[in-house]
C-alpha positions in Angstrom: 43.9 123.5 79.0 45.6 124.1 82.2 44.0 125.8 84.7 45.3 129.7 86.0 46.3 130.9 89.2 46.7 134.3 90.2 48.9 134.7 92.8 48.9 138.2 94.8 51.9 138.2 97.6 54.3 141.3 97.9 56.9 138.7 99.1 59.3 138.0 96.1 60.7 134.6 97.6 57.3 133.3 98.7 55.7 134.8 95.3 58.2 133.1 92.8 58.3 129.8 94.9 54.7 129.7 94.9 54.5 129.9 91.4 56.9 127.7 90.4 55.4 124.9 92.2 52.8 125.4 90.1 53.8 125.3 87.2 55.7 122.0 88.3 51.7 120.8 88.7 50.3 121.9 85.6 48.8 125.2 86.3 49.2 128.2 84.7 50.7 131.2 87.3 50.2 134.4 87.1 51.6 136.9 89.4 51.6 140.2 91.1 53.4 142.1 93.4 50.9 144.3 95.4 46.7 144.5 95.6 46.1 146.9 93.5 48.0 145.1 90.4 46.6 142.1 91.3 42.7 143.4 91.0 44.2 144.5 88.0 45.5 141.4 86.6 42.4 138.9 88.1 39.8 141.5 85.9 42.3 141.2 83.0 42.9 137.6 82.9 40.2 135.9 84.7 41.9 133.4 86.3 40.3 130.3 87.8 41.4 130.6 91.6 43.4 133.7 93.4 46.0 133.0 96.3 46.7 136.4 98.2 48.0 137.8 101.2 46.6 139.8 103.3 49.5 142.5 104.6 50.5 143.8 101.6 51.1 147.7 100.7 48.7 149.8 97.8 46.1 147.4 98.9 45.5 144.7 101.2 43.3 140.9 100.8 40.6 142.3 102.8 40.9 145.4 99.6 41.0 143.2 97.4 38.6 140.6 98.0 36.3 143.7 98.5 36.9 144.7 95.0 36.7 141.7 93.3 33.8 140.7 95.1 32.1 143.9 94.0 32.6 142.7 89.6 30.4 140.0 88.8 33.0 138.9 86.4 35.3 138.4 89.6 33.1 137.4 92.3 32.7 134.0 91.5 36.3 132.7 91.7 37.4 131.0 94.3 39.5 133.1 96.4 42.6 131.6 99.4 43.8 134.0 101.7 47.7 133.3 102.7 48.6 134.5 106.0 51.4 134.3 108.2 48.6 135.7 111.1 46.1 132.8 112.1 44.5 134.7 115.1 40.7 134.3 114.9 40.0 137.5 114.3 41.3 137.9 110.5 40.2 134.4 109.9 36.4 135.3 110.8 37.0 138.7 108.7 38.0 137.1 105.7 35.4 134.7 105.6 32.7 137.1 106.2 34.1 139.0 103.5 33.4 135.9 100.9 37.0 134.3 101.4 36.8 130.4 100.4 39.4 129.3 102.2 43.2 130.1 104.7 46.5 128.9 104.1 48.7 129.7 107.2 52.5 130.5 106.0 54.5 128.4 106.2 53.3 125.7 104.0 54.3 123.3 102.2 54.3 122.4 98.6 50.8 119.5 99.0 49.1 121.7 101.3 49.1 124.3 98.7 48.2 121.9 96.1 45.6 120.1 98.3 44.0 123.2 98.8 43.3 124.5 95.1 42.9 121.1 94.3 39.7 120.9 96.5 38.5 124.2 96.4 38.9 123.7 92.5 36.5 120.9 93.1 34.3 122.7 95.0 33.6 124.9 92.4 32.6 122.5 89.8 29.8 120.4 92.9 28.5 124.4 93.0 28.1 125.2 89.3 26.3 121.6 89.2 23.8 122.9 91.8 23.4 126.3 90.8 22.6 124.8 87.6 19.7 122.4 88.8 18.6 125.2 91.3 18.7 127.9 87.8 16.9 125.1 86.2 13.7 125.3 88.7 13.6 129.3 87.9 12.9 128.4 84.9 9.0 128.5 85.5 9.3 132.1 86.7 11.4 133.7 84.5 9.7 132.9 81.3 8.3 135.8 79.2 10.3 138.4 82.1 13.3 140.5 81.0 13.6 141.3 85.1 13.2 137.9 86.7 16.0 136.7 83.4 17.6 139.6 85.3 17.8 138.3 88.5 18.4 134.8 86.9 21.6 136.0 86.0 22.9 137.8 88.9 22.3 134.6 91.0 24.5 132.8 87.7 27.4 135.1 88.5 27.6 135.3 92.4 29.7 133.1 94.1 28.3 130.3 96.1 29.3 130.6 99.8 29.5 127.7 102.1 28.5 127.1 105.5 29.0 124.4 107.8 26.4 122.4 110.2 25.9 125.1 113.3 27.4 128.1 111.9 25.7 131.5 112.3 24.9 133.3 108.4 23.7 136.6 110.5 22.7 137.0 113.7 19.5 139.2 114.9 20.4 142.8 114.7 22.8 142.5 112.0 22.6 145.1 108.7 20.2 143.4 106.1 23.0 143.9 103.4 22.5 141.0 101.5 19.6 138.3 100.4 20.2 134.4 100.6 19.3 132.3 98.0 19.7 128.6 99.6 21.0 126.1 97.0 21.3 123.4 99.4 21.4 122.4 102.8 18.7 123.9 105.3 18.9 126.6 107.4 16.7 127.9 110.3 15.9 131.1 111.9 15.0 132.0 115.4 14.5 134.1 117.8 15.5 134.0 121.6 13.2 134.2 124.4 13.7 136.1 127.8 14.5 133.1 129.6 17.0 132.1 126.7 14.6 129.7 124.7 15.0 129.3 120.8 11.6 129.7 119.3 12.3 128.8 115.8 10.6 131.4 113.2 11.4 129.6 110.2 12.8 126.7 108.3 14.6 127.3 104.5 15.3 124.5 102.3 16.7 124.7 98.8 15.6 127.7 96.5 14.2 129.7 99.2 14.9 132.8 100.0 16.3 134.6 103.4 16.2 138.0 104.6 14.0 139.5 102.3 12.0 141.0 105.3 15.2 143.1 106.3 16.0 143.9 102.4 12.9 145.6 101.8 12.1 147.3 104.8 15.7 148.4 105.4 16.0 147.6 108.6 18.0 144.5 110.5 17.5 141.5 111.0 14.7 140.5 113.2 16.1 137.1 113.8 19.3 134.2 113.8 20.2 132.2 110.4 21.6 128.8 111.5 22.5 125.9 109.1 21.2 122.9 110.0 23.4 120.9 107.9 26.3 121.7 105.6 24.9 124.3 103.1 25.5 126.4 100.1 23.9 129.6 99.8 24.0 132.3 97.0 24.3 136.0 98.5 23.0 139.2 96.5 24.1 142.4 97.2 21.5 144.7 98.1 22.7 147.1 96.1 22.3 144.9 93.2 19.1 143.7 94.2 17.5 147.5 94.6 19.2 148.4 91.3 16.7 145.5 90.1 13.9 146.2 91.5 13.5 149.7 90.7 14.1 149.0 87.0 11.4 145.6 87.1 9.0 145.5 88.6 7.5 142.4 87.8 10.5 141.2 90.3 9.3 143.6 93.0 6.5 141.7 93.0 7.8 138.6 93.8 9.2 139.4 96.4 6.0 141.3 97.8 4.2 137.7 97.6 7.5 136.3 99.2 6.9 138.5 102.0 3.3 138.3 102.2 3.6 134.4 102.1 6.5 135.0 105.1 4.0 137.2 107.4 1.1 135.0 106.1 3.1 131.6 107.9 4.4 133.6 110.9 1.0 134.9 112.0 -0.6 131.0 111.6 2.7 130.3 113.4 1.7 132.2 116.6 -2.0 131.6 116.6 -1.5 127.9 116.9 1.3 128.5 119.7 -0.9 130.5 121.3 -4.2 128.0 120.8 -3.0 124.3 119.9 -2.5 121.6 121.7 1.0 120.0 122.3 0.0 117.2 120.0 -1.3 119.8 117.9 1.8 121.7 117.7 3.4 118.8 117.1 2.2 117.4 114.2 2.0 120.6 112.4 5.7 120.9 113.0 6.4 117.8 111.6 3.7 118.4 108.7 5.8 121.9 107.8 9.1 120.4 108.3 7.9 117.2 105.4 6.5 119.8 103.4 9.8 122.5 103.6 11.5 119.2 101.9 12.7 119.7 98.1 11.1 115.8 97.2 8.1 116.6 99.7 9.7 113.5 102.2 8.2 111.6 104.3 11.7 111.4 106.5 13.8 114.2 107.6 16.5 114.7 110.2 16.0 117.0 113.1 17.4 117.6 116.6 15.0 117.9 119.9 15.9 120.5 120.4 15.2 121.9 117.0 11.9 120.7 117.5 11.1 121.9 120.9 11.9 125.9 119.2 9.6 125.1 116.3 6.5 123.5 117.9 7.2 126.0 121.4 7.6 123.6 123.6 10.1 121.9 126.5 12.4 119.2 125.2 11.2 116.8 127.5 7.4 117.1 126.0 8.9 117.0 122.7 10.6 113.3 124.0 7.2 112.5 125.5 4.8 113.0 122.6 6.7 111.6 120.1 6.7 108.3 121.5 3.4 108.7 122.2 2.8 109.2 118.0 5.2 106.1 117.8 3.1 103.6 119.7 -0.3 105.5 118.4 1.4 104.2 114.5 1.7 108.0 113.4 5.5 107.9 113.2 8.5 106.0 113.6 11.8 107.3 114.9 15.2 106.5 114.8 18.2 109.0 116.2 17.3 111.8 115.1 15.6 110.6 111.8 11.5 110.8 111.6 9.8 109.1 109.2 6.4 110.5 109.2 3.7 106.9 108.6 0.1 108.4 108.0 0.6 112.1 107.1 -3.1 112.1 106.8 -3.7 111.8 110.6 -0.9 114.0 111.5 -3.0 117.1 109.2 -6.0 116.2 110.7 -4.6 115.8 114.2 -7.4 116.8 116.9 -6.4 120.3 119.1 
């Protein structure tokens, strides 16, 4: 069965050229002239990627992403913004907004293809990994109409991708969503006076961000950073308080979610505050095995990186890590730790 593309341009040439390459490649085109019919006709037909524009009269993309982000039966599919505009500004809108990817008019007929081709792809790798994450809720959700509730609210949000470095929110921002990571990792920190990262937290795969801000209703207290490449799952709040006032067997997990968050951040600050740099150190290292999905005993991570987490100058980070290389505790290669007697890093003297 081919696949359908909804195409939503008020440009009649662009519009019917669009579609007809298409159809030349085996999809099935659907079309529309303006926003508002084409909210109309993505809710009707369901189709399995939309290509819009974004200056278009009754509605424009940013309208209608907004709207088909807001239905769950819409919010998953891939969306392309086509532009004729690539200033930085509307690119950084739309993909705030949930946008999967640009097009920049004009184009031609394989960078059109290309592009649903891969984002196409995309979407099959991130049904694959919402299905192994879904899979480890399983434990949770048995015997719990709420937490088979938020099961499937995850299930019908759309996975949204960032790449190594980029910023998910930045401290201060509106707590209007939570973050479910599904892969990748991300950190949080917070910036000193003097501009130094101290690093408040460290999220691997099915763990949750921003649930502080959530609850309390307030901003966010500190920066989300990938680390890597990552895919994240974002609930509305609105969604999410929807849920918890009707379950509260799911309010509760997040109340031990929270209590576990203030439970690691107050240990965080007594050992900055009373540990050794070797101390530090190895608990940094002990965390960042632990924060693993498999429980590794390697993981990648930056000096820098380091330095935020354990509080400490780069240059001491350099230092004692060679010094837990000749003492046998690690070895070390780039950026790539291998941690060699975990024991004696958890037991590691102050």
């Amino acid at each position: 069965m081919s696949k359908k593309v909804l195409i939503i341009e008020d440009n009649d040439d662009i519009r019917e050229n669009i579609a007809e390459i298409l159809e030349l490649a085996g999809y099935t085109a659907h079309t529309a002239a303006n926003g508002k019919k084409g909210v109309e006709l993505a809710i009707r037909e369901l189709p399995d990627i939309i290509l819009c524009d974004i200056m278009m009269p009754e509605l424009d993309g940013y309208g209608v992403l907004y709207m088909l982000n807001k239905k769950p039966e819409t919010a998953a599919i891939p969306f392309i913004f086509l532009t004729a505009k690539a200033e930085r500004v509307d690119l950084r809108k739309g993909m705030e907004m949930g946008a999967d990817d640009y097009l920049t008019k004009p184009f031609d007929d394989m960078e059109l293809l290309n592009a649903i081709e891969s984002r196409l792809k995309k979407k099959e790798i991130q049904l694959n990994f919402y299905s192994k994450s879904l899979d480890r809720l399983n434990s949770i959700v048995s015997k719990s109409d709420g937490l088979l509730e938020l099961k499937k609210i995850i299930e019908e949000r759309k996975g949204r991708e960032f790449k190594k470095n980029q910023v998910i929110y930045y401290e201060g921002d509106k707590g209007n969503n939570l973050f479910l990571v599904m892969s990748g990792r991300i950190k949080t920190i917070k910036l000193a006076e003097d501009g130094r990262e101290l690093m408040t937290g460290m999220f691997s795969a099915d763990s949750y961000l921003g649930v502080n801000a959530l609850l309390s209703g307030e901003a966010f207290t500190d920066t989300a950073t990938a680390l890597e490449d990552s895919l994240l799952c974002l609930i509305p709040k609105d969604q999410l308080e929807q849920l918890l006032d009707l379950y509260p067997v799911v309010a509760r997990e997040f109340i031990k979610l929270l209590s576990n968050d203030i439970r690691e951040k107050e240990d965080q600050l007594m050992q900055l505050a009373y540990h050794s740099v070797r101390k530090r150190m190895a608990e940094a290292m002990v965390r960042l095995s632990r924060g693993e999905n498999s429980g590794a005993e390697s993981f990648r991570i930056s000096r820098e990186d380091l330095a935020a987490m354990a509080g400490m100058a780069t240059e001491t980070v350099s230092r004692t890590l060679s010094d837990f290389k000749d003492e046998g505790l690690i070895d070390k290669k780039g950026s790539t730790i291998t941690i060699l007697d975990m024991a004696r890093l958890a037991k590691m003297k102050n």
